[in-house]
N, C-alpha and C positions, 0 to 999 in steps of 0.2 A: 189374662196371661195363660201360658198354653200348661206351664209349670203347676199352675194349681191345680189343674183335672190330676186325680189320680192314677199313678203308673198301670194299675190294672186294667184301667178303664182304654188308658189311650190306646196300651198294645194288646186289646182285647181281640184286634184281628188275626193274633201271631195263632187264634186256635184254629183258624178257619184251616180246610182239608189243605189248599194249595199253598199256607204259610208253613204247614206241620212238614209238609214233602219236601220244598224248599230250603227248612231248616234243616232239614233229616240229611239230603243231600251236602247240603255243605259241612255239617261236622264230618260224613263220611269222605268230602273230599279232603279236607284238613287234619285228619286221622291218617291217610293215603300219603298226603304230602311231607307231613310229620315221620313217616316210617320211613318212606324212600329219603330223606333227608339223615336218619339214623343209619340205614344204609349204606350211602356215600362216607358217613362220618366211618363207620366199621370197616368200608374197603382201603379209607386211609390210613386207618389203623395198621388193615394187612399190608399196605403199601409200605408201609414206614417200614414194617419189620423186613419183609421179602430184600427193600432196599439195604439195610443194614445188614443181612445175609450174602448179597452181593458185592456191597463195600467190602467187607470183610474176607471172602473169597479170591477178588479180584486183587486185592494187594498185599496175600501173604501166597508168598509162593510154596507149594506143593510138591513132590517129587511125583513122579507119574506111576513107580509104583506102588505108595503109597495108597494109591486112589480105587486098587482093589475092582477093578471095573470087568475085570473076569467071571460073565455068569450073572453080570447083571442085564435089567431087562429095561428096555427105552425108559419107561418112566421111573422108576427106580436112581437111575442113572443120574438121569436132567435133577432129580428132586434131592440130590445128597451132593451133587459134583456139576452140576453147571456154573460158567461163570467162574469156577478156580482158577487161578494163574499157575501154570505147569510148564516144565520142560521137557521134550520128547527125541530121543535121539534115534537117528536111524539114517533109511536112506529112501527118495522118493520113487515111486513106479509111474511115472511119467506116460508109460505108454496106454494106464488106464484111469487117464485124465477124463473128467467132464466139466461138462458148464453149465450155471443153473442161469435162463434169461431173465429179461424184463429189471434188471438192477441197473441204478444211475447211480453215478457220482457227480456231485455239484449240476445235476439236473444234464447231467450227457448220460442217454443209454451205454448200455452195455452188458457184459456177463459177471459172473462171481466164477474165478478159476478152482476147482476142486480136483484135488490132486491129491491119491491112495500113500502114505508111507508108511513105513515098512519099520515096525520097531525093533528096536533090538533082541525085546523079550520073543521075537516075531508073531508079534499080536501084530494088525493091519487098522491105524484108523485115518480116518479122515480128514484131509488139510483144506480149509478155504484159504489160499493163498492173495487175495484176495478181488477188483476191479481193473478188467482188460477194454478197451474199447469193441462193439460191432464187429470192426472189422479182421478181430483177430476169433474168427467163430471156428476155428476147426480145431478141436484139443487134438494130440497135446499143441498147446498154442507156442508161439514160436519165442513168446517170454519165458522158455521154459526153466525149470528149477533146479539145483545147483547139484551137479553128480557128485556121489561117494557120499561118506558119513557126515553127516551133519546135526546140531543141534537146533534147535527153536521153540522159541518163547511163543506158546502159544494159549489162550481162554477158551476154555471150554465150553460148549453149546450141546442144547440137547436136538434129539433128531425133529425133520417139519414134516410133520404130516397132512395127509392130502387133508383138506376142509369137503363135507358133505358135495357141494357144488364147485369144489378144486377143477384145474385141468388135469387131464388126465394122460402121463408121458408115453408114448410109442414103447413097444417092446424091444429093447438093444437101442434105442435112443441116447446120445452122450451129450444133446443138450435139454434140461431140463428144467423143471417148473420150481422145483426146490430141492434140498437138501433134504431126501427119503432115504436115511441110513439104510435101514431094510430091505427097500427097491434098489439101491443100487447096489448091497451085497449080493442081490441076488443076481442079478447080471453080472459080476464081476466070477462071481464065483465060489471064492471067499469068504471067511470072517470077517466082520471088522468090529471094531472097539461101541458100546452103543451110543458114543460120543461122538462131533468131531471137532475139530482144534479149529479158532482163525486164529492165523499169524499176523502179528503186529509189530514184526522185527523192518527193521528199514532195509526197502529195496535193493538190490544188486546196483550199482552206482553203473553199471553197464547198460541197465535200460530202467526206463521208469514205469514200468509194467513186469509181471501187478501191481498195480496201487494197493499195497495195506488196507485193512478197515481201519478205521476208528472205534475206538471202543466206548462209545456211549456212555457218559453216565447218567445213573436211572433217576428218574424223576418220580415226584408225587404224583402225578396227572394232574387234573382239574377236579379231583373228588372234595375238596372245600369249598369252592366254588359252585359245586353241583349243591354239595349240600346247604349252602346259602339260600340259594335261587329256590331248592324245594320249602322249605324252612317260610324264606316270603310267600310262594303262593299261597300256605298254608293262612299266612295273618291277612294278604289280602283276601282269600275266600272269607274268610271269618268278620274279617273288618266289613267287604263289601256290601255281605248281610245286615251288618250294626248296620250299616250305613243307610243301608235300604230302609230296614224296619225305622230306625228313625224316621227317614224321610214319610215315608208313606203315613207314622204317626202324627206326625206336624203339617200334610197336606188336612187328614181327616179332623182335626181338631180345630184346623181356622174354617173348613167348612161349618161344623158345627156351632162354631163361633158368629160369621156370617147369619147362619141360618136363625142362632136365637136373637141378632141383630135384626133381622127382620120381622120375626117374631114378634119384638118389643115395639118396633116401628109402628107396626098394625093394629 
């Protein structure tokens, strides 16, 4: 029986150079895999809470000047007041409309309508009004927004800025890659608020553009499920090993079993 040689003797090979380097690598990958697995668990952590921060934002309404958003700076702004549900009264500037491209609804291309208004306080911020089709590509687009004073229910957003390897928009360009609060006060001319609003009030019943957005609600992601998947690599790198080292001990032991079989044969 292989049970009776003693455990030091059978896995006497685990010293040799390429069992020590083998072992060595796999606790450090299962150390590896163990951490990013803590990782995932910690960004659901942040996830849960950022979520609760949004729930709570998005369904107590705010008055807009309450929101003090006078003198604040992009990020600032997004990290105390995105995602509030607010109301904004004023009136909109139509003729310094733009459109940000590459936006689909229910998988039809199209634009996001962005339209300058005009608060009362006469601060200037920003309206995404929301999904026009293609073919309405010249602002102001001809679904345009409702003259004189008006009110709207609008969620705040913070500004999108360019990515390292972003596109990069034309100089006086009015269709654009996103929503660059900064880029596009500078071409307007203007202040504007460091926020801007999408409207999610139901369409003029006179046309059915814009399409409103939807306002999303936030998810966990997949960071439990990441951190599962890390969590098992880790038991199978560890098990793998067991597994091996058993094996390779239970090939070398019926050899040597064999061999004193023969031995005695002789």
């Amino acid at each position: 029986m292989f049970s009776a040689e003693p455990l030091h003797r059978q896995y006497r090979f685990l010293r040799r150079p390429s069992w020590v380097a083998l072992g060595s690598i796999t606790v450090l990958l299962a150390l590896i895999f163990v951490n990013l697995g803590l990782w995932q668990l910690n960004r659901l952590s942040e996830t849960r809470i950022e979520n609760a921060i949004i729930e709570q934002r998005s369904t107590v309404l705010t008055t807009f000047d309450e929101l003090g958003l006078g003198g604040l700076d992009y990020q600032t702004a997004a990290e105390q007041h995105a995602f509030r549900l607010t109301v904004v009264s004023g009136s909109f500037l139509a003729q310094d409309e733009s459109l940000v491209r590459s936006q689909t609804l229910n998988g039809v291309a199209g634009f996001h309508v962005i339209t300058p208004f005009l608060l009362d306080s006469g601060l200037v911020i920003l309206i995404n009004r929301g999904w026009v089709p293609l073919a309405m590509n010249s602002p102001p687009v001809s679904a345009r927004p409702p003259d004189g004073h008006v009110d709207l229910s609008v969620v705040l957003a913070g500004t999108q800025e360019r990515g390292r390897f972003g596109p990069v928009d034309d100089e006086g360009s009015v269709i654009l890659s996103r929503i660059d609060i900064h880029r596009i006060q500078d071409q307007l001319g203007y202040e504007l608020v460091p926020l801007y609003g999408i409207e999610f009030a139901t369409p003029d019943a006179e046309s059915e553009f814009p399409t409103p957005l939807e306002i999303e609600a936030p998810t966990e992601g997949s960071h439990f499920t990441y951190a599962i998947q890390w969590f098992a690599f880790s038991v199978i790198s560890v098990g793998g090993f067991a597994a091996l080292a058993r094996s390779t001990a239970t090939k070398a032991a019926r050899r040597r079993q064999q061999a004193e079989k023969v031995e005695t044969a002789t």
